[in-house]
N, C-alpha and C positions, 0 to 999 in steps of 0.2 A: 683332252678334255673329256672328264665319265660326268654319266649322270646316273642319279639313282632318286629311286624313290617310292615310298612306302607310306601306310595309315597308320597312324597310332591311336588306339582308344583309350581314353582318358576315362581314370572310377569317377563316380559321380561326386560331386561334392555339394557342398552346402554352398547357399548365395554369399556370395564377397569375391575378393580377389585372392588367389591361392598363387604360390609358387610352384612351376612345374618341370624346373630346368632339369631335374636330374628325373623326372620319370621320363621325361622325351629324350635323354642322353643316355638312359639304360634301355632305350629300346631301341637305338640308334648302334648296332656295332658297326654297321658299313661306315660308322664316320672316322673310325679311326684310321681308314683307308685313304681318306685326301688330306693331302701336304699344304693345298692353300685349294678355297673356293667360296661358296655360299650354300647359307641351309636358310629356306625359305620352307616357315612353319605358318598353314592356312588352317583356318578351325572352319568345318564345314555344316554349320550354325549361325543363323540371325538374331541370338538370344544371349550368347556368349560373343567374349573378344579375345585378343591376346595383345599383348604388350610386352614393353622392355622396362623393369625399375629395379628399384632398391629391393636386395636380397638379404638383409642384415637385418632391420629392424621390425617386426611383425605390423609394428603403428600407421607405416609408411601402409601398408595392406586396407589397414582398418581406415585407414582417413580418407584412402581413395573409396571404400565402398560408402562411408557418410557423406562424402562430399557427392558423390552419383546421386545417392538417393535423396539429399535435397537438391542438386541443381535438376534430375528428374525424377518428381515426384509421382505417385502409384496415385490412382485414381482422379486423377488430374481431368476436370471437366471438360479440355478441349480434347480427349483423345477419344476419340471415334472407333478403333479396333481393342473390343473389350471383350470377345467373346471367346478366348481364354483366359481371362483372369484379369485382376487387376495389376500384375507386376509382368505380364507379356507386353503391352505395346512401350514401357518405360524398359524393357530391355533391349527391344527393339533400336529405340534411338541408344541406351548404353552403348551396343554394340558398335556403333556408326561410330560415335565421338571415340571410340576406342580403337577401335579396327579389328579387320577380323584375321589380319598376317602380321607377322615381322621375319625381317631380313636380317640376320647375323652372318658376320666374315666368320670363315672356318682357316684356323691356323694351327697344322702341324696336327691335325687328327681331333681338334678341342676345338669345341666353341670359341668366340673370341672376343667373349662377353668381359668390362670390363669388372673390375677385382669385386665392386658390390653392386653388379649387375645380375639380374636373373630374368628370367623370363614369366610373364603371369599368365594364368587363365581369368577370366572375368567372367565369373558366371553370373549372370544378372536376372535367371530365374529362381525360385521358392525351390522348385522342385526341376531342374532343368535335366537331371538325368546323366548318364554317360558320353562323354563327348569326341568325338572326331576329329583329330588334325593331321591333314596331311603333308608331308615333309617330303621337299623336294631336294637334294644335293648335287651339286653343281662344281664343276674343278679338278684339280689335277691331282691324283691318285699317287700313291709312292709306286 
């Protein structure tokens, strides 16, 4: 049983949900080293999430970030932590309802995501900057 494990920094993007499975898998060459295990990818951020969705259709992206911003809307008079911004503490809960890891089975050196599966980042600030996730690998090596 290896373990391995490393940061990845992620460019900054713009607020929605982006796909990120092949920039954490081109920065990933130790994973072609385990035959079967787990890669647990943590974003070390309260502003952003990560997820598992649909990796084909760009809409699936865009309806997740309308649907956030109305089930949490920006300047919503019951939120009390406003002193960065109006779209800081509705990231804050984004982030929760979303999570800030996911857990994918690693088979034969490849993710083991399935065929219209990818992995997202959720950025849920304006300007939320460069981000952090670190990637833990877990299993049995060839």
């Amino acid at each position: 049983m290896a373990w391995y494990q490393t940061q990845i920094r992620l460019k900054p993007r713009a607020r929605g949900f982006h796909l990120i499975t092949t920039e954490l898998t081109s920065a990933l060459a130790e994973l072609a080293r385990f035959k079967v295990g787990l890669a647990h990818f943590f974003i070390q951020h309260t502003s952003a999430s990560l997820c598992v969705n649909e990796n084909a259709d760009p809409d699936v992206r865009a309806d997740l970030e309308r649907w956030f911003d109305r089930a949490v809307p920006e300047g919503a008079e019951y939120f009390q932590h406003t002193a960065e911004g109006d779209d800081d503490m509705p990231a804050h809960v984004k982030s929760v309802v979303a999570g800030a890891s996911v857990l994918v089975p690693i088979r034969d050196g490849r993710l083991a995501l399935g065929t219209w599966q990818g992995i997202y980042l959720g950025e849920h600030r304006d300007h939320g900057g460069a981000r952090t996730v670190v990637v833990t690998l877990n299993g049995d090596r060839d």
